[in-house]
N, C-alpha and C positions, 0 to 999 in steps of 0.2 A: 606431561610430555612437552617437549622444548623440541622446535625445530628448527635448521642453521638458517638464516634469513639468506635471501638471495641479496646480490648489490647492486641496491637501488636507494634513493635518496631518502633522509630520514622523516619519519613519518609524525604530523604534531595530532593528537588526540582531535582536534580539530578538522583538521583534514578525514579522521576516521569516523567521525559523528556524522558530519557531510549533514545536517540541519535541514537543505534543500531535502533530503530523504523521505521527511518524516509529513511532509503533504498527502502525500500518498493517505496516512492517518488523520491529518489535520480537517483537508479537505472536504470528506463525507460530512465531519461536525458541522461545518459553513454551508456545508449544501442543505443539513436539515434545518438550519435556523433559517437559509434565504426560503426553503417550500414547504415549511410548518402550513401543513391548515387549521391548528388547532394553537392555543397559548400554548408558548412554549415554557417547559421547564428550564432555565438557561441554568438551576443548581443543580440539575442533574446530568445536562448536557454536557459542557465544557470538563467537568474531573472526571466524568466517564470517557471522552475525548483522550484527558492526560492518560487515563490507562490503559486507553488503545495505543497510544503513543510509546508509552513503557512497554508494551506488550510486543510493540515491533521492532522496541531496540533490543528488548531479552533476544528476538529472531533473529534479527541482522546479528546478532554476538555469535548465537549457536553456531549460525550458517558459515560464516567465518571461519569456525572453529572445525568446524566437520570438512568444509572444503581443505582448511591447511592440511586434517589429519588425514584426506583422502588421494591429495596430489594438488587437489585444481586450486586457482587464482593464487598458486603461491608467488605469482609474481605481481599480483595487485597490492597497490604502492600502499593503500589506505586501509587496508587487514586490519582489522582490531586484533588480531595475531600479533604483528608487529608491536601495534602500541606496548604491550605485555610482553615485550621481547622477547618473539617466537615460544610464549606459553600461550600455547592450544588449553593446556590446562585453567587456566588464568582466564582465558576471553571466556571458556567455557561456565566457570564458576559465576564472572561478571553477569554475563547473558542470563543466566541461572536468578539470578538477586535481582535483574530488573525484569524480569518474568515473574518472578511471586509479587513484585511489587505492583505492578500492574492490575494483575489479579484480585490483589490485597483492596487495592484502591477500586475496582472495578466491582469486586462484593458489596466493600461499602457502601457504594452507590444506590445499589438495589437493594439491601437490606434497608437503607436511610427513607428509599419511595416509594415501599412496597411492592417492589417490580420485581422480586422474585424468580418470577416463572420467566425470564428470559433466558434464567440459564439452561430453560428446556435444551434451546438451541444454540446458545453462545457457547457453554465450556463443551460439546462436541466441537465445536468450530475453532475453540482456543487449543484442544486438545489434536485437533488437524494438523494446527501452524507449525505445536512442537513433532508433531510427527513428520513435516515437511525435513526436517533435520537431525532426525534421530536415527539410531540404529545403525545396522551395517551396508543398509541397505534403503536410505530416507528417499523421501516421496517428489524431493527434488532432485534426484538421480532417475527419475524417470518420467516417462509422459504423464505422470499422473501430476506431476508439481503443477501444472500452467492449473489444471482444475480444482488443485487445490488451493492455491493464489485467489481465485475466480470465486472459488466460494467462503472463501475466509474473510475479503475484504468487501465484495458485494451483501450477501443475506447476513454474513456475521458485521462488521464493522457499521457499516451505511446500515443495513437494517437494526442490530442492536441499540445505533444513538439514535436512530426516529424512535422506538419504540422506549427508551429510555426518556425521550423527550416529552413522551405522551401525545404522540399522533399515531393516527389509525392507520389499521391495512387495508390499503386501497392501492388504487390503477398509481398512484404517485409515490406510493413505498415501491409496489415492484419497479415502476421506471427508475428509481434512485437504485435497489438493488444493482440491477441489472447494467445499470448505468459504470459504479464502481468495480464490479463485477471485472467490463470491458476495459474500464481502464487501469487497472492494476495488471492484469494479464498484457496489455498493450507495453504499461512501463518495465514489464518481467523481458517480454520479447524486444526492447528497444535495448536492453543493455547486454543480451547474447551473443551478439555475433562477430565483437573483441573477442570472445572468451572459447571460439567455436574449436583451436586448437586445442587449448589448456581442456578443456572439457571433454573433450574425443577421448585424450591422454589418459584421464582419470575416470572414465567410463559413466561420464555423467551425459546421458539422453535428453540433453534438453531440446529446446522446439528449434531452434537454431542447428544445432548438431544432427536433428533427423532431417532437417526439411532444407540445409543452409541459408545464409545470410539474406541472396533477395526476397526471398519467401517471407523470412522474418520479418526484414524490416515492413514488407508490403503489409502482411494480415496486423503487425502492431498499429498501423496508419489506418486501418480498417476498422480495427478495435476503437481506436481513440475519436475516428470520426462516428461511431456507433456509442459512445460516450456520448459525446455531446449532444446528438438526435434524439437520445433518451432525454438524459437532460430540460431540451427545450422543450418536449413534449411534456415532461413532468410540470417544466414553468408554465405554462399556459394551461395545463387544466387547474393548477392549485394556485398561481398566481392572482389576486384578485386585481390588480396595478397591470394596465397594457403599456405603461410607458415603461417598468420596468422588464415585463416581459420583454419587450423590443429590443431594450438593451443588451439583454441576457443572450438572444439570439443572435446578435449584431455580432456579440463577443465572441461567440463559441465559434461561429461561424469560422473569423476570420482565424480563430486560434488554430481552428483544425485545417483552413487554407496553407496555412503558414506551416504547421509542423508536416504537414503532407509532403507540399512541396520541399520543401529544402531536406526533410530526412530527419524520421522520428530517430531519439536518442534520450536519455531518460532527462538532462539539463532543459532541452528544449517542452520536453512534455511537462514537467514540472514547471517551469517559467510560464509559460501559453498560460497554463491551469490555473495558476493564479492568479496571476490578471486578471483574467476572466471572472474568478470570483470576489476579486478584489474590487474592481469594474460596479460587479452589480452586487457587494453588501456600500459601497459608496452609494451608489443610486436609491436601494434602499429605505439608506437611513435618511435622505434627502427631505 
């Protein structure tokens, strides 16, 4: 299926990867390495990371694909639609190869450490993501997306790399949970409410389109500073270091000052987050 492109400036594969994206993924891996309370596994860690990582660009591909074939963001510049020259079919297939790939690599992993039984709960959770975009009717056309967002990237993502890392469940996996949980849903609500038109049009119920734009942007600032509270709360009981606990809290703090104030949007939530974690694997390793 080929769809006629709107006229708007041409798009470089570059621009549709958008690299800043994939933190969202990154991130959880950096946060179990900074609040391992146990040795961490770093060869299990890091390529179960990449195929978290492949796992949400097969998703960003699908989601693409199912918005062009549905109406919505046919005018967003950076469509992996476009790259494929309005082949809906194409981004679809793409999306497709780097979702088994992910998978592929993500089995590996657990077959390689004997960690098995995580797929108790992971492939429900992988099997959510695709269902956030599937059918004629996906999970992100309705209120149900933000909760599925929430639980895919909190218990499934943040909780599969601790556990894949070889740390236990305790008070410091739930706060990581719960932690990712909020910010994934905070970066889903910071990037709706551009889209609040386009999405009305094409009958997609997002939290932007039922609730409008100040709401949205408000509960994602809410979100994102309930990130960080987990967070610091998770650093300090598992932290054995007060100097870098202090730092960790210094950062977040003002991250969540800064993206409050001036107006969460997903560049500024991704920038802040890094830092932050960049901040304190420097301190760290010090």
């Amino acid at each position: 299926m080929t769809i006629a492109l709107k006229d708007t400036p041409d798009t470089s594969w570059w621009q549709a990867l958008n690299p800043a994206l994939y933190l969202v993924s990154i991130l959880p891996g950096v946060a179990v390495w900074l609040l391992a309370e146990l040795p961490l596994s770093h060869a299990a860690l890091w390529p179960a990371t990449l195929a978290v990582v492949l796992l949400q660009h097969g998703i960003n591909l699908l989601n693409d694909a199912k918005d062009w074939q549905l109406g919505a963001d046919t005018f967003k510049y950076d469509s992996w639609v476009r790259i494929h020259h309005g082949s809906v079919r194409t981004a679809f297939y793409h999306g497709l190869i780097s979702l088994f790939t992910g998978g592929a690599l993500g089995l590996l992993v657990l077959l390689l450490h004997g960690q098995l039984w995580i797929l108790g709960f992971a492939l429900p959770l992988v099997l959510l993501g695709v269902l956030y975009n599937a059918g004629r009717r996906p999970l992100s056309y309705t209120a149900a997306g933000e909760w599925a967002t929430a639980l895919c990237y909190g218990p499934g993502v943040f909780g599969g790399l601790w556990f894949v890392a070889g740390q236990p469940f305790d008070g410091t996996a739930l706060s990581g949970m719960a932690a990712f949980a909020a910010f994934a849903t905070a970066l889903l609500f910071s990037h709706q409410p551009p889209q609040i038109d386009s999405d009305r049009q094409a009958g997609k119920h997002s939290f932007a389109v039922r609730h409008g734009a100040i709401t949205t942007y408000r509960v994602a600032g809410g979100l994102l500073s309930a990130t960080w509270l987990l967070l610091v709360a998770a650093y300090w009981v598992g932290s054995g270091d007060l100097f870098t606990a202090i730092v960790f809290t210094l950062a977040a703090g003002l991250a969540a000052l800064w993206v409050v104030r001036v107006g969460p949007n997903p560049k500024r939530i991704m920038l802040s987050a890094a830092l932050v974690f960049l901040v304190s694997a420097v301190t760290t390793t010090l």
